[in-house]
C-alpha positions in Angstrom: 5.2 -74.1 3.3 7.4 -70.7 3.0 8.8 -69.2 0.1 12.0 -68.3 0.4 12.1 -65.7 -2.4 9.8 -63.3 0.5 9.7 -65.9 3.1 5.7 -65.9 3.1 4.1 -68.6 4.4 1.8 -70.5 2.8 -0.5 -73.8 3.9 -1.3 -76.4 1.0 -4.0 -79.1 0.9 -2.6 -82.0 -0.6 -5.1 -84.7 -2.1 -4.0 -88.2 -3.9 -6.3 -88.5 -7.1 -6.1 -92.1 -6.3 -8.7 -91.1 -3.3 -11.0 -88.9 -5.8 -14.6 -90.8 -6.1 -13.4 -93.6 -3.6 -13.3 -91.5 -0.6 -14.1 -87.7 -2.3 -16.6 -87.1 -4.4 -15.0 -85.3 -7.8 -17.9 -82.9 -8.1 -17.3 -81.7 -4.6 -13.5 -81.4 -4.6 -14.3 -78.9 -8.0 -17.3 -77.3 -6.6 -15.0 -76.2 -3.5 -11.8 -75.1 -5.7 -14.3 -73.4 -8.0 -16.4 -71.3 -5.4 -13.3 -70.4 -3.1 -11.4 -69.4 -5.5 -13.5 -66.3 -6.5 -13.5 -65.3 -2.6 -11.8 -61.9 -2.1 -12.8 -60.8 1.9 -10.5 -59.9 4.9 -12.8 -62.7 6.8 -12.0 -65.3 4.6 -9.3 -67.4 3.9 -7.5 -66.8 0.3 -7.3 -69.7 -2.1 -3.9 -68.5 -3.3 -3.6 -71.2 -5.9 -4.3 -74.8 -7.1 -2.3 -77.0 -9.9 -1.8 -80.5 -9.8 0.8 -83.2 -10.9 0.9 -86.9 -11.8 -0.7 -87.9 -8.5 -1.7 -85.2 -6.4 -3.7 -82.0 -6.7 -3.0 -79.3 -4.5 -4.3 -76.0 -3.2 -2.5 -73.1 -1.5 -3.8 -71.3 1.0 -3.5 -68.2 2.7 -1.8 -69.2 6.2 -3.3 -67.7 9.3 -1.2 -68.0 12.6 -3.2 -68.4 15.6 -4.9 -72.1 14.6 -8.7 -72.6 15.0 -11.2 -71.3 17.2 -11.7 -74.8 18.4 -8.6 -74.7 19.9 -9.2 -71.5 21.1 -12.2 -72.6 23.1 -10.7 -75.7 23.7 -8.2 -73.6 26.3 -10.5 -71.4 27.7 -13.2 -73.7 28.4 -15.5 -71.1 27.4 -15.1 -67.2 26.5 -15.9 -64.2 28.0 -19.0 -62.3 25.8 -16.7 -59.1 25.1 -14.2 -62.2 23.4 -17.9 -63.6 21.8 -19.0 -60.6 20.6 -16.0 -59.6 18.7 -15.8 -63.0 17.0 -19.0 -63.3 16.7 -19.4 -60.1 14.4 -16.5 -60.8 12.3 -17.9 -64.4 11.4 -21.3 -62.3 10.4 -19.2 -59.8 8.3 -17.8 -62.9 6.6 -21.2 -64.7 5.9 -22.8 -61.4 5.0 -20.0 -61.5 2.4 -20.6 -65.2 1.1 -24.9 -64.3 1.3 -24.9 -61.5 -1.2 -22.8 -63.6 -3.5 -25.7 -66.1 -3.5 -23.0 -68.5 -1.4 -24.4 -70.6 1.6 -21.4 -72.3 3.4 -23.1 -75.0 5.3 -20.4 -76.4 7.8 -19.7 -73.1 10.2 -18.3 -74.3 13.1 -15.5 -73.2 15.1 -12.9 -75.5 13.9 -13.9 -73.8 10.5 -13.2 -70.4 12.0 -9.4 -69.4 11.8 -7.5 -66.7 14.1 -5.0 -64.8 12.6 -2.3 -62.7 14.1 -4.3 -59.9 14.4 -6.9 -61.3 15.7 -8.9 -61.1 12.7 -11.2 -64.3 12.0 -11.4 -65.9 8.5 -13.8 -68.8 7.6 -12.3 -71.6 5.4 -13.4 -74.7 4.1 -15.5 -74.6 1.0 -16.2 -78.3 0.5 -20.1 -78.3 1.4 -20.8 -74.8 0.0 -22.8 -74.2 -2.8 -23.7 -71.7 -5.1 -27.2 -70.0 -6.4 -30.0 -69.0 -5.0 -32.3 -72.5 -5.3 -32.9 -74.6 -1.9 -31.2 -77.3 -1.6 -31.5 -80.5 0.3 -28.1 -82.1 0.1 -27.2 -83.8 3.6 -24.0 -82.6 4.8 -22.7 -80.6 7.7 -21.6 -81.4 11.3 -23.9 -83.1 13.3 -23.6 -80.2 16.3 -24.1 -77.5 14.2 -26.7 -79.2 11.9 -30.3 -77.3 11.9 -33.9 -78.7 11.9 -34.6 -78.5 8.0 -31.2 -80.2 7.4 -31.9 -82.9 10.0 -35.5 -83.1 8.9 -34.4 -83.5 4.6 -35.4 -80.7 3.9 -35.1 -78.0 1.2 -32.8 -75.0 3.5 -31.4 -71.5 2.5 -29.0 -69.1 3.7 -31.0 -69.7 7.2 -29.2 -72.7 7.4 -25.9 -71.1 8.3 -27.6 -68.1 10.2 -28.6 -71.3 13.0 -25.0 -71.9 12.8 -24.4 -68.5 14.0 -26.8 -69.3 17.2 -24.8 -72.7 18.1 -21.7 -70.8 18.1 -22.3 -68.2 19.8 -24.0 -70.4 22.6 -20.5 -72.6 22.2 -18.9 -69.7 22.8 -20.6 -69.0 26.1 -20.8 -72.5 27.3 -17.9 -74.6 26.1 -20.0 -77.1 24.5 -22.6 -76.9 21.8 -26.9 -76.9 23.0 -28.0 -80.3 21.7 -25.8 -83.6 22.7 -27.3 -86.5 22.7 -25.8 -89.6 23.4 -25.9 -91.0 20.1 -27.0 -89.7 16.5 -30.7 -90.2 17.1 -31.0 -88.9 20.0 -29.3 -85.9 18.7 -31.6 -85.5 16.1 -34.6 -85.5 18.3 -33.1 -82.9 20.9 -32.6 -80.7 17.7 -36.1 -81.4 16.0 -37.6 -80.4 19.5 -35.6 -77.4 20.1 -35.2 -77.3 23.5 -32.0 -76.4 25.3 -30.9 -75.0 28.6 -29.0 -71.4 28.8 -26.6 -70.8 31.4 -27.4 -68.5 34.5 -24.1 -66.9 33.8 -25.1 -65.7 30.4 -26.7 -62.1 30.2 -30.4 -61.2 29.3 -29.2 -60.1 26.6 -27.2 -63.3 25.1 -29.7 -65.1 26.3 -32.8 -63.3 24.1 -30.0 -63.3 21.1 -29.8 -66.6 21.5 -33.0 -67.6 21.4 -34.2 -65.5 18.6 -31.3 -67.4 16.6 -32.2 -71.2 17.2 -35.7 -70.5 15.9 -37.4 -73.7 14.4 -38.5 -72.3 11.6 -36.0 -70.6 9.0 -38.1 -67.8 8.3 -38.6 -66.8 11.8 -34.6 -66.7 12.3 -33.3 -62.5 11.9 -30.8 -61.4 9.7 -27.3 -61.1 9.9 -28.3 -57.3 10.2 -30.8 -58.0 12.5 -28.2 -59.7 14.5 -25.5 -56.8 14.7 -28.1 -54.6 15.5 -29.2 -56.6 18.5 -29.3 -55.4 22.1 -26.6 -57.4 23.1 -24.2 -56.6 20.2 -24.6 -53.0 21.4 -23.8 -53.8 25.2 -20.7 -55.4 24.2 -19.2 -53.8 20.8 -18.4 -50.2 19.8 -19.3 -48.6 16.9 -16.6 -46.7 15.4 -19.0 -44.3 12.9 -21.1 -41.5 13.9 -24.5 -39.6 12.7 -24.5 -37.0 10.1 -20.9 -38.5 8.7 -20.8 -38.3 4.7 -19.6 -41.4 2.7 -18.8 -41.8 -1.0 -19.6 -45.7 -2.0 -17.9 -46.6 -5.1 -21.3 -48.0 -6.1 -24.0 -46.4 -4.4 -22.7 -43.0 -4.4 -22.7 -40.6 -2.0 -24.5 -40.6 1.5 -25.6 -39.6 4.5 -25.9 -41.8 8.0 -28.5 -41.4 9.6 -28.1 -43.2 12.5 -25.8 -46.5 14.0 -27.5 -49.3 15.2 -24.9 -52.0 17.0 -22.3 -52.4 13.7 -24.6 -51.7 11.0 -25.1 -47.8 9.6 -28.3 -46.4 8.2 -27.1 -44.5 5.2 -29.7 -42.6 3.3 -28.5 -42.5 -0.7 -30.7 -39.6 -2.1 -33.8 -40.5 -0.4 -33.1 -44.6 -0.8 -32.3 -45.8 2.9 -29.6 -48.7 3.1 -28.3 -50.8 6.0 -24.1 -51.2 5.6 -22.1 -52.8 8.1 -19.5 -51.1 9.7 -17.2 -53.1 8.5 -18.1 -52.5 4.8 -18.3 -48.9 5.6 -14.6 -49.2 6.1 -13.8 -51.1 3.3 -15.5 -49.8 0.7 -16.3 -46.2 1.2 -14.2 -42.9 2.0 -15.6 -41.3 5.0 -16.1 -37.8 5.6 -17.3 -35.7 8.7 -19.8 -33.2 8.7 -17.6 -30.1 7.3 -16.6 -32.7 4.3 -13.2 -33.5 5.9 -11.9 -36.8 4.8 -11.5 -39.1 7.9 -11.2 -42.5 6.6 -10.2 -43.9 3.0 -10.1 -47.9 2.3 -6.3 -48.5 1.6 -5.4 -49.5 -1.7 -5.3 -52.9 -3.0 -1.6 -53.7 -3.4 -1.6 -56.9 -2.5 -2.1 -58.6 -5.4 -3.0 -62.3 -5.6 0.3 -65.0 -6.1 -0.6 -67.0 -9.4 1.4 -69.6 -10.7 3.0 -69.4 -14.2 1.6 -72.3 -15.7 3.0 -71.2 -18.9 6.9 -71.0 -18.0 6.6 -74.2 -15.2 6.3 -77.8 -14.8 2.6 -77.0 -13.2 0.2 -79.0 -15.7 -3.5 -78.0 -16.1 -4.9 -81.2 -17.2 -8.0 -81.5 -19.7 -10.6 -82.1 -17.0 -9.8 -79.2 -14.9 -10.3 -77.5 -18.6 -13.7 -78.7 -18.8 -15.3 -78.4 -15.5 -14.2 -74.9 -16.2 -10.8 -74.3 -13.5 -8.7 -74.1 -17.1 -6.3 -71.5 -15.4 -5.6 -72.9 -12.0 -5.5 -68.8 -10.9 -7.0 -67.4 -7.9 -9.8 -64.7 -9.3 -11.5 -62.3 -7.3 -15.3 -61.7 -7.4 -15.1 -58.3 -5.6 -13.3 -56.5 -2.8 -9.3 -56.4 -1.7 -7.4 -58.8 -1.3 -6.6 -60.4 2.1 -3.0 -60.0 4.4 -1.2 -63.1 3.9 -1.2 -65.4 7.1 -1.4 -68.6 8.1 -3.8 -71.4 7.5 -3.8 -74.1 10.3 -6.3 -77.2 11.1 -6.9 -78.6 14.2 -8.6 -81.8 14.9 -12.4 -81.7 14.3 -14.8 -82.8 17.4 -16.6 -85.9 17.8 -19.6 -86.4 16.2 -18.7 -84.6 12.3 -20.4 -86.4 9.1 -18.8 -84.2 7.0 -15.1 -83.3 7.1 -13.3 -81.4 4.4 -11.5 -84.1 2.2 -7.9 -83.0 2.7 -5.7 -81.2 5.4 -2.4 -79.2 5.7 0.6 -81.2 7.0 1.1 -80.1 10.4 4.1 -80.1 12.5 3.2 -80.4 16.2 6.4 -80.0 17.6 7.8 -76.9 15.2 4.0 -75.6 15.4 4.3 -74.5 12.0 3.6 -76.3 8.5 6.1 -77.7 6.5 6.8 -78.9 3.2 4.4 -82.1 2.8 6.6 -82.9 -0.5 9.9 -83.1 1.1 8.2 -85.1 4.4 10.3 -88.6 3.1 13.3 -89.1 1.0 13.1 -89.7 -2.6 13.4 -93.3 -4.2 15.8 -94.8 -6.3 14.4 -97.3 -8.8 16.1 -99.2 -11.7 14.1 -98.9 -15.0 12.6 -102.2 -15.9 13.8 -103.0 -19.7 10.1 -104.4 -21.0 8.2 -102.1 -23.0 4.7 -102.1 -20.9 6.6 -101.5 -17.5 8.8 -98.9 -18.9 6.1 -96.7 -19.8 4.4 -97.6 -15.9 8.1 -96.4 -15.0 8.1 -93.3 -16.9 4.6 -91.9 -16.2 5.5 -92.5 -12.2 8.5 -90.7 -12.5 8.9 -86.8 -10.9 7.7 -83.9 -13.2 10.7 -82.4 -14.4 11.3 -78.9 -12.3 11.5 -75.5 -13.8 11.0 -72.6 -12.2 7.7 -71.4 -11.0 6.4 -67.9 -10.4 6.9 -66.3 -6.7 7.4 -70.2 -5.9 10.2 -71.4 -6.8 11.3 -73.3 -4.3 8.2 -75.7 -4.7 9.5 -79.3 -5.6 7.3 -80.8 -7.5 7.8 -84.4 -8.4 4.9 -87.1 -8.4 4.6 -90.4 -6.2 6.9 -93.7 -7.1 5.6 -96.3 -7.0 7.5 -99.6 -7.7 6.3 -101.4 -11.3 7.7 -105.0 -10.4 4.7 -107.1 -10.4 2.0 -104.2 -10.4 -1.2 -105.1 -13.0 -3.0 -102.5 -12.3 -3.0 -98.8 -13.8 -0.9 -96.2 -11.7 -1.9 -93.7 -10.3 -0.7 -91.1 -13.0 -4.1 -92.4 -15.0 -6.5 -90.0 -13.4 -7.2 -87.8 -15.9 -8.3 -90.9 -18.2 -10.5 -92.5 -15.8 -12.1 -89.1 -15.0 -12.8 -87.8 -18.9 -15.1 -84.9 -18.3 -18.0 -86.2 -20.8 
């Protein structure tokens, strides 16, 4: 989808309410739009927007060129570990991001791991994450990528998604995920018994980062610090900050590091030692050297997040978003700058997913680029029936009436028809009084 006011690009989930509760579960569809949409992180997609009409909800998206790194690794067979390491550590930066806002994603994998143009890496698809910081044992996931406690029913934490972390990167390497069985049992009991074979082209050090990750037990797994300050992340990534360099934290203060491990930085804040990631380093700090020269400041945030006018447009915000608390339909940052605008592309998911998020851009395979899923077939031409009950049917069907919309204006809106000749049941435009939000 581009608008053609500053022809940015934009990918939009489309979903029929008449699938809600038959094939999506209405708390989850909410619980997704709710926590992405306070998501403000270069390593994570942007929920732009989300408004609905008569029949459809939809969500914009931040569009990221380069596809999935499923398809990625579907090319290359397998990776080289300078290729792992950088992706790796970007994915960690990300989920570092989501764990100190209490957030456990629960379905990384790489066809949830987008590339943009710049190579940066930006994890989407919210529809099994959950706020808070209780365990949980909902059952969701991809079957590859699944871990011992969520196999086994039991209560996980954010350890869940650092195992995730040790499938990739071992997907990464190998071309194929550790555990496949030949069917869903025997998957789970290759998992349960954690046993796996490494390949001899895999370094020492992989190998040991590896292993420390697919640890049985949650609490024995390391940290996402732990992990960028492993052995191997040091062989094959460059840290860009240096000892005895000065930073100024908007929250911390100012501080001293005292030394770089891998990508994380010990600063020492007036006696309090802190581990950073490079990464956050440069995002949130200016950066001086050791005769107080500045050498790095985080650019400012001038990218401001698109929000529809729902005010001044034909976008409604229904009563139930309202009471399930999305009464806005605005993208709202929790913290941080906002994200370049890109592209967001899905590829197909692999074999063997339990879990797959509800909904999916319209994807042109032959222009390689999304387009309009509105405008994908022509618009129908009914006659209005003349008795009173079918009338109303006809008038409720009919397409929203277009004004223009904020930054988006060349959105058509206009709901599904759907013929009223011999229909008894309630169309489609009746969602929002099935679903009353008690």
């Amino acid at each position: 989808m581009q608008n053609m006011s500053n022809n940015k690009l934009y990918a939009m989930k489309i979903i029929r309410k008449s699938m809600v509760n038959e094939v999506i579960p209405l708390k989850v569809l909410f619980r997704e739009i709710m926590i992405h949409k306070t998501l403000s992180h270069p390593n994570i997609v942007r929920l732009v927007d989300h408004f609905e009409d008569t029949t459809r909800l939809y969500i914009v998206l931040e569009f990221v060129e380069k596809g999935s790194l499923f398809d990625l690794i579907r090319r290359k067979i397998k990776l080289s570990e300078t290729e792992a390491c950088g992706i790796l550590i970007q994915v960690c930066v990300g989920l570092n991001y989501l764990h100190e806002n209490d957030i456990i994603h629960r379905d990384i994998k790489p066809e949830n791991l987008l590339i943009s143009k710049e190579d940066v890496i930006k994890i989407c698809d919210f529809g099994w994450s959950a706020s808070g910081t209780d365990k949980r044992v909902t059952f969701c996931g991809t079957l590859d990528y699944m871990s011992p406690e969520m196999i086994n029913s039991e209560q996980h934490t954010l350890k869940l998604d650092i195992w995730a972390i040790g499938i990739l990167l071992y997907e990464m390497l190998h071309g194929a995920p550790p555990y496949r069985g030949k069917n869903p049992k025997e998957q789970y009991r290759l998992i349960a018994s954690g046993n796996y074979v490494i390949g001899s082209h895999v370094s020492k050090s992989a190998s040991a980062l590896i292993r420390s990750i697919l640890q049985l037990r949650p609490e024995s797994r390391p940290t996402i610090c732990d992990i960028l300050k492993s052995q191997w992340v040091q062989e094959y990534s460059e840290s860009k900050l240096r000892d005895n360099w000065k930073i100024n934290d908007l929250v911390k203060g100012d501080g001293t590091i005292v030394s770089v491990i891998g990508k994380v930085a010990i600063v020492n804040f007036k006696g309090n030692r802190v581990n950073l990631l490079e990464a956050e380093v440069f995002r949130n700090c200016v950066i001086y050297d050791q005769n107080n020269r500045i050498l790095w400041s985080p650019p400012e945030d001038n990218n401001q997040l698109i929000r529809f006018d729902t005010s001044s447009s034909s976008v409604m915000v229904g009563s139930l978003y309202r009471k399930l608390g999305i009464d806005s339909g605005r993208a709202t940052p929790i913290s941080g700058r906002a994200t370049p605008t890109g592209t967001h592309s899905r590829s197909n998911s692999r074999k063997g997913t339990l879990v797959n998020t509800p909904s999916s851009p319209v994807y042109s395979k032959s222009t390689k680029a999304l387009r309009n899923p509105i405008e994908t077939s022509p618009p129908l031409t009914i006659r209005p029936p003349r008795t009173g009950k079918n009338l109303e049917e006809f008038k409720q069907s009919q397409p929203v009436q277009k004004k223009e919309l904020q930054d988006f204006s060349d959105i058509q809106i206009r709901a599904e028809v759907t013929s009223p000749t011999g229909i008894r049941t309630k169309p489609k435009s009746s969602f929002l009084t099935r679903f009353k939000a008690k």
